[in-house]
N, C-alpha and C positions, 0 to 999 in steps of 0.2 A: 297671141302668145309672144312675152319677151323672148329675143334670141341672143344668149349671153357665148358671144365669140373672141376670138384673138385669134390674130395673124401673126403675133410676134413672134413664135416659134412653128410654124409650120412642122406638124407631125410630131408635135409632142406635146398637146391637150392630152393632161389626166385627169380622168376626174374620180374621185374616188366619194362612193355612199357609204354614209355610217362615221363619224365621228367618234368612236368608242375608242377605247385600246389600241385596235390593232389600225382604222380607219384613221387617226392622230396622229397616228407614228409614221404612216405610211407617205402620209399626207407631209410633215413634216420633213421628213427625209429627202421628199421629190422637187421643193419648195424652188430649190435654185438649180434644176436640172431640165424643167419642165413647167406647162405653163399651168396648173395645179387648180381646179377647185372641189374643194368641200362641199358636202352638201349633208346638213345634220337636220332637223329637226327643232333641234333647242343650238342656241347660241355658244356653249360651249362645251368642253370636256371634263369628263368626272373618274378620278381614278377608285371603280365600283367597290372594290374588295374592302375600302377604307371608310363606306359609307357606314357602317353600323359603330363606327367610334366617333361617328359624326354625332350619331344621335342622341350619344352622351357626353359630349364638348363640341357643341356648335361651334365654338371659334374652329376648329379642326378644318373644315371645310373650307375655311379661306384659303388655305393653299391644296387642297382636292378637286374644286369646283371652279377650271380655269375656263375663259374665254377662249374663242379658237382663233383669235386674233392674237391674242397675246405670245402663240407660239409658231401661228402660219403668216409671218412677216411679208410673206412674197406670195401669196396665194389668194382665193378670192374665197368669200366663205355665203354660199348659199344656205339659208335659213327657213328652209322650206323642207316637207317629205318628196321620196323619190316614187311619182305613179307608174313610170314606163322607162322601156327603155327597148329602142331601136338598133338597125344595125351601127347605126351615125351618131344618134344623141340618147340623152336622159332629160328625162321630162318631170317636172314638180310640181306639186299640188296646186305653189301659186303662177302656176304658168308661163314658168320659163322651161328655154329648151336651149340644153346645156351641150354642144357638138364634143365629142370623146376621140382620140387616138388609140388610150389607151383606158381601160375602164377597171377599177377595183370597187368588188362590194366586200363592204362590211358591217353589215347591218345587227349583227350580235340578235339582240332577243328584242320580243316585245316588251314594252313599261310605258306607260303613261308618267312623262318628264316635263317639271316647268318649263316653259320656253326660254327662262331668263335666269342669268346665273344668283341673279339678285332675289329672286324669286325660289330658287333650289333653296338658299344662304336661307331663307326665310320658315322654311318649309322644316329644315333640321331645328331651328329655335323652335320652332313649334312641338314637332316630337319632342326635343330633349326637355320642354314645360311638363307635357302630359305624362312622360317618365317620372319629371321631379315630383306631381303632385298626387300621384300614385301612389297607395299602399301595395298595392299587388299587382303586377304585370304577367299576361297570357302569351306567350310565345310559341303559332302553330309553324309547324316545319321544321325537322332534325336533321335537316342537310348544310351545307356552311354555311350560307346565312342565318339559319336561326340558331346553331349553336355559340357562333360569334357573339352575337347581338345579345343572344341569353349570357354570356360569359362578360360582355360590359355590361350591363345592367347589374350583374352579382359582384363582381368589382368595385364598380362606382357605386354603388345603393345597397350594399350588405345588408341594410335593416328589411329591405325590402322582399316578401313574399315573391318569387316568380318559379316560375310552371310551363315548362317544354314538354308540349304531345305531338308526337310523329308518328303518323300513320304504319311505319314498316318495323320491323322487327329489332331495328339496333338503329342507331346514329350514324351520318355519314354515311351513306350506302356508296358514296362514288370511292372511297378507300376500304383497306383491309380491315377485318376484325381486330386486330390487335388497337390499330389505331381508333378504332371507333370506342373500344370498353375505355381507353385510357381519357378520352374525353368526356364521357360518360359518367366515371368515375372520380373525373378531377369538379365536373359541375357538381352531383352529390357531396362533394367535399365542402361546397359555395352553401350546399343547403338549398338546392335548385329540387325541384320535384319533376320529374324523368318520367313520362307516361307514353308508354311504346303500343304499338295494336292496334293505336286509336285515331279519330278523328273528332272533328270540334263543329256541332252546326254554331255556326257565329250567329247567326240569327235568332237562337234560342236567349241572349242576353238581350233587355232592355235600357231605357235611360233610369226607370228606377228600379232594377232588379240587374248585377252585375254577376247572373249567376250561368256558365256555359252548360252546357252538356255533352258529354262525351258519346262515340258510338258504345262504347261499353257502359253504357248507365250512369258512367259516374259527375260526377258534380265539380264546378271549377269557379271558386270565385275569384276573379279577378276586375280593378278597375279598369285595365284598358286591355287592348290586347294587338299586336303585329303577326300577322299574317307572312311565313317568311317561305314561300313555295316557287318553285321553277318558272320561269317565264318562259314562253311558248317561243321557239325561232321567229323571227324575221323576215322568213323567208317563198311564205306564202303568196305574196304581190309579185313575186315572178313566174308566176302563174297566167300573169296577163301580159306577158312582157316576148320579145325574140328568147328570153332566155325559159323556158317555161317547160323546156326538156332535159334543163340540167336538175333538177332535182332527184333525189333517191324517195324512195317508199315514208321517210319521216320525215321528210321536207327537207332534208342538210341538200346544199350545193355540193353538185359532183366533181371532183378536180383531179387533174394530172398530179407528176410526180414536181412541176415547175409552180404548182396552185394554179394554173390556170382553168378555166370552167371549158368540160370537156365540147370538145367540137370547136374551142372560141380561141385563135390563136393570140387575142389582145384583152383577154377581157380574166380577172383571177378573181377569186374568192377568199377572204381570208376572217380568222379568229371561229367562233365559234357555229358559224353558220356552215362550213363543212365540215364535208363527210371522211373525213381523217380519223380512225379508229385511236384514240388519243383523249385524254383528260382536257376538258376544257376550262383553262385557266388562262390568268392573264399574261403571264411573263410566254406561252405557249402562244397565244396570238401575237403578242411584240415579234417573238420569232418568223412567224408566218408574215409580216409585216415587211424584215428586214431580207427577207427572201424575193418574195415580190418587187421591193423596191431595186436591187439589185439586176433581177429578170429584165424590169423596164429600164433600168439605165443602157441595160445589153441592148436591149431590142434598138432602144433609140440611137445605139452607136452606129448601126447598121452594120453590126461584126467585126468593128473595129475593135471590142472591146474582147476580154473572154467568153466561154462557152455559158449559157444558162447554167444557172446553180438551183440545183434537186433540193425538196424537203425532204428531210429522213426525220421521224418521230425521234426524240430522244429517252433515256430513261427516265422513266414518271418520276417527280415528288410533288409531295402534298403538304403544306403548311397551314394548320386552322389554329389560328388565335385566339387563345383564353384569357382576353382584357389585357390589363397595359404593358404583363412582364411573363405572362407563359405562354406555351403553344404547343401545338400536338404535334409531329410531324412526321410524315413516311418517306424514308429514303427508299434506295432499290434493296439496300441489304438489313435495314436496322428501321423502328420504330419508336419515337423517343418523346415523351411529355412534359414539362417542367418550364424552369427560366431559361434553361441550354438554349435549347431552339426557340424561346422567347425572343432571344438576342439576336434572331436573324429578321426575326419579323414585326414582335407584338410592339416593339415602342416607337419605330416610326411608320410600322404597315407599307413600307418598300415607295414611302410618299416622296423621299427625295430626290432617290434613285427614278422617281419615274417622270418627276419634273425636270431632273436634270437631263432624260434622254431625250427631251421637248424643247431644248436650250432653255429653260428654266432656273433661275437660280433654287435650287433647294428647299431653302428659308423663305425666303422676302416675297411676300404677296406682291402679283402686280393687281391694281385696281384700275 
């Protein structure tokens, strides 16, 4: 096995798993404080929430679909999965073994992801063909990815047939009823067909018969169809690991009031893989991100610096995007649908603001 070391900063190797959101930011933050590596899976970063406008303007992705080079300037970026992890190191599938000070996971959920950002960029012209060539699109999952996705496709392809079936009783179950009928209502508006109670065997369509069926008997023709349902945590491979006691009863990582994983004075968890009774969204991991980062500069000061700094949950909101100028949104005291709240989110999907917390220019693709 490779042994991927530095002596250059003694007692301040971080290594942080998971490249997502919150593992990017964290990553990036610590780049010139700390001797810093990534270790992702696929070669670079994708900001997720923006990936269903991808599908229908593949160019969109050039600046969502970044390299982890392009933003960890001073860091080292292992491109391999994370199998183990000791009280010393982290160990990867292709067999390097990575020594830690200080250790952050952020492994977010499972997905099956290109290796290569060239390959993701590839991956969206493909969907966005089988949308174009599509008379009717099937959309199962009424949670925000599939009301999104069903809300740019009604957008960009008005002529086109499409058809949202969710298994549970209303849309959006992770927000309020007010906010779910208002999404509900503005798809019906699109001429979206809204099939609630149900489920879809995919298996029941052919290559020459494009016809689904529903658990309730009924009939769905459609030519393609996106599957848009929950991915499962991340978090089951620490099961084999020193860490294999910090998980709860659903698999979320157990943490302090500081994110760190309980019993482990060096070692945090952050974004969606804890167990923080909180909405899991993205600007909510950034946070858990700049927390942690913070925690480690302390630690590394050796109390030189101030006291660790606590996560406190803030108050929830929720923004779901309805294509390129509306959106749904819950605050703590009001619930609001239209282009209002369109304008905080639907026309650039928070893609500047979140390259730019990456040292990113905004605009300008790096290639």
């Amino acid at each position: 096995m490779e042994g991927i070391e530095s002596a250059s900063r003694q007692g301040r190797r971080v290594v942080v798993i998971g490249g997502g959101i919150a593992g990017s930011l964290a990553a990036k933050l610590l780049q010139f404080d700390a001797d810093v590596t990534l270790i992702d899976p696929k070669e670079y970063f994708e900001i997720t929430w923006a990936s269903l406008r991808s599908m229908v303007e593949p160019s969109f992705a050039e600046r969502t679909v970044i390299n982890h080079k392009s933003y960890l300037k001073n860091g080292r970026v292992v491109t391999s999965p994370a199998i183990n992890i000791t009280k010393t190191d982290v160990i990867t599938e292709d067999g390097s073994v990575i020594g830690y000070d200080y250790l952050v996971i952020a492994t977010g959920h499972n997905d099956l992801f290109p290796k290569t950002r060239q390959e993701k960029l590839s991956l969206y012209q493909a969907e966005y063909e089988k949308i174009k060539s599509s008379e009717s699109v099937l959309i199962v999952g009424g949670g925000p990815s599939g009301v999104e996705l069903t809300a740019e496709i009604a957008v960009d392809f008005p002529m086109k047939k499409v058809t949202l079936v969710h298994k549970g009783p209303r849309l959006l179950e992770f927000v309020g009823q007010k906010a779910a009928d208002k999404a509900s209502d503005w798809l019906e508006s699109k001429k979206v067909e809204v099939i609630l109670n149900q489920s879809v065997d995919l298996s029941s369509a052919t290559d020459g018969n494009k016809t689904y069926r529903t658990s309730g008997g009924e009939t769905i023709h459609a030519d393609c169809h996106f599957l848009c349902v929950g991915k499962p945590l991340s978090s089951q491979w620490l099961n084999g690991t020193v860490l294999k006691d910090s998980l709860d009863g659903k698999g979320r990582v157990m943490v302090d009031e500081y994110l760190r994983i309980k019993d482990r004075k060096n070692v945090f968890a952050i974004g969606d893989i804890t167990n923080i009774p909180e909405m899991k969204q993205g600007y909510i991991a950034e946070n858990h991100a700049s927390v942690v980062v913070k925690n480690i500069k302390v630690m590394m000061s050796d109390g030189k610096k101030k006291k660790m700094s606590t996560y406190k949950p803030g108050l929830e909101m929720a923004i779901v995007s309805l294509g390129r100028k509306d959106s749904v949104a819950q605050f703590p005291f009001v619930t609001v649908v239209g282009c209002l709240p369109g304008l905080i989110k639907s026309k650039d999907l928070f893609v500047g603001k979140t390259r730019k917390a990456r040292g990113l220019n905004p605009k300008i693709v790096e290639r």
